[in-house]
C-alpha positions in Angstrom: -20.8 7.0 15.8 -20.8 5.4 12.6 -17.8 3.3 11.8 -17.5 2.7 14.9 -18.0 -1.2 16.8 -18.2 -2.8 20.0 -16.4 -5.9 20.2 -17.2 -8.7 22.4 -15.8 -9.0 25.8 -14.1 -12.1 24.6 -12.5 -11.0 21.2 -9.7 -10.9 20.6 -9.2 -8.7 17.1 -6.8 -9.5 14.5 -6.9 -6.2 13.2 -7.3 -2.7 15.1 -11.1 -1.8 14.7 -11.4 1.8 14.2 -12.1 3.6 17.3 -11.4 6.8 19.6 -8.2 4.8 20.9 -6.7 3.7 18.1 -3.4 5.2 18.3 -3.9 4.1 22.1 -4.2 0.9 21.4 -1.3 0.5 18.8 1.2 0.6 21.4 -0.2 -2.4 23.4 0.2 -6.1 22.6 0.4 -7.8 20.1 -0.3 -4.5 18.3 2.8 -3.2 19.2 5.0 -6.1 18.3 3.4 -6.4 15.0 4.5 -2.5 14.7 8.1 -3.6 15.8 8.3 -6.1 12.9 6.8 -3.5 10.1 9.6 -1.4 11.1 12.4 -3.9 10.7 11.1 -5.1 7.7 11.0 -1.1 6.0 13.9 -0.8 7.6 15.5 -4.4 6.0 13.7 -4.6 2.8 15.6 -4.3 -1.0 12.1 -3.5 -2.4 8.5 -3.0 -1.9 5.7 -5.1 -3.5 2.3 -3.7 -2.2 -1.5 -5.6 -3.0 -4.2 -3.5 -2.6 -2.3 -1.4 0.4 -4.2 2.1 0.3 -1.2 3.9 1.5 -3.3 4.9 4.6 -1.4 4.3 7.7 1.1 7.0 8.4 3.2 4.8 10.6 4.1 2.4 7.3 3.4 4.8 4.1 6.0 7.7 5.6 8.5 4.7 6.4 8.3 2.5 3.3 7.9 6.2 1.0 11.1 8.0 2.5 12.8 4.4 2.7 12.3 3.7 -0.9 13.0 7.6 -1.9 16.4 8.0 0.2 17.8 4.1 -0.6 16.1 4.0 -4.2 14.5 0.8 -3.7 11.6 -0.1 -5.9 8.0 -0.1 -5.1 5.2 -1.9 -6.9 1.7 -1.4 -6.4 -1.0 -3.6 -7.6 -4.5 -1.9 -6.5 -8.2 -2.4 -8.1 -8.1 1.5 -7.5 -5.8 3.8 -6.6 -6.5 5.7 -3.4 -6.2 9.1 -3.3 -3.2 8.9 -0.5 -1.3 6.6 -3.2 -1.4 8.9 -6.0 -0.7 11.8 -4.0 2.6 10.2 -2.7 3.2 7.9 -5.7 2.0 10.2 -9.0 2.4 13.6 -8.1 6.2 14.4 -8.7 7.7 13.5 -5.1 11.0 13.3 -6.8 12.7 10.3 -8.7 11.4 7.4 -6.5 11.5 4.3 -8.7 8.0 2.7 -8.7 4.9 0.7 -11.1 1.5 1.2 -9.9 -1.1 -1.3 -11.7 -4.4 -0.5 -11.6 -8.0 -1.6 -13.6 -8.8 0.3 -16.3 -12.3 -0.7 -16.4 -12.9 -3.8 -18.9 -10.4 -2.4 -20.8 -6.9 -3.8 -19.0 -4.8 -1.9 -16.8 -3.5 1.2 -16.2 0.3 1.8 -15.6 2.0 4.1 -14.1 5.6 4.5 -13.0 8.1 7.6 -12.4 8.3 8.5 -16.3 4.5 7.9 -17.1 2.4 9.6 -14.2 -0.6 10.2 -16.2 -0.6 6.6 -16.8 -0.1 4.0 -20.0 -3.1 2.0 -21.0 -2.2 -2.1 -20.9 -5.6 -3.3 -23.1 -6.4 -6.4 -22.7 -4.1 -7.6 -19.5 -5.3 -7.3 -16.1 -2.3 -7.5 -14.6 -3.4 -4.8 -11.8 -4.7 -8.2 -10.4 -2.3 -10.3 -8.3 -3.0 -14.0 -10.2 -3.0 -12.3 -13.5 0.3 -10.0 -12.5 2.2 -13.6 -11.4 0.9 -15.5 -14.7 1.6 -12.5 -17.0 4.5 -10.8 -15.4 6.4 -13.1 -13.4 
């Protein structure tokens, strides 16, 4: 099945490969201490600051979306692309959640979005969508 690999009897993955046992495999070690530490750090956080996160995982997007929502803490996003699942939860109106998503707007700059702008504002010239440019430009 495409996508999916066999690892070698003596790997030890840093990441969970995708698989049939996935979820399975989530709640074993170190997976599942690494999921223990996500959660305290939603659950501890006074914002969110996401690099290319795709908003994919269930487990973290619900947590770290109803987290920022309910305790209005920021989030900003800093993506080549925005996936589908982030502008979904991030640019269709989920309410007043206080967010800036950064994308590329082709050669041109960067895209910007945030709660007020959610068809986007055109930054030409900055490519601050990218992390060294966002720290020298923004920060």
């Amino acid at each position: 099945m495409p996508g999916i690999i066999d690892l070698p009897a003596d790997a030890i993955p840093l990441i969970i490969p995708p698989s049939f046992k996935k979820l399975a495999e989530t709640h074993e070690d170190p997976f599942r201490k690494i999921v223990h530490a996500v959660d305290t750090v939603l659950r501890e956080a006074n914002s969110f600051f996401c690099v290319g996160y795709g908003f994919n995982d269930n487990h973290i997007q619900v947590k770290l979306f109803e987290r920022a929502q309910r305790d209005r803490k920021p989030v900003v996003i800093l993506s080549k692309e925005l996936t589908k699942n982030a502008r979904k939860l991030f640019l269709e109106d989920h309410g007043q959640i206080d967010f800036l998503a950064f994308e590329e707007a082709s050669n041109y700059g960067t895209i910007m979005y945030d709660k007020d702008n959610r068809d986007g504002v055109l930054i030409e010239g900055h490519h601050v969508w990218d992390l060294a440019h966002f720290v020298k430009e923004v920060i």
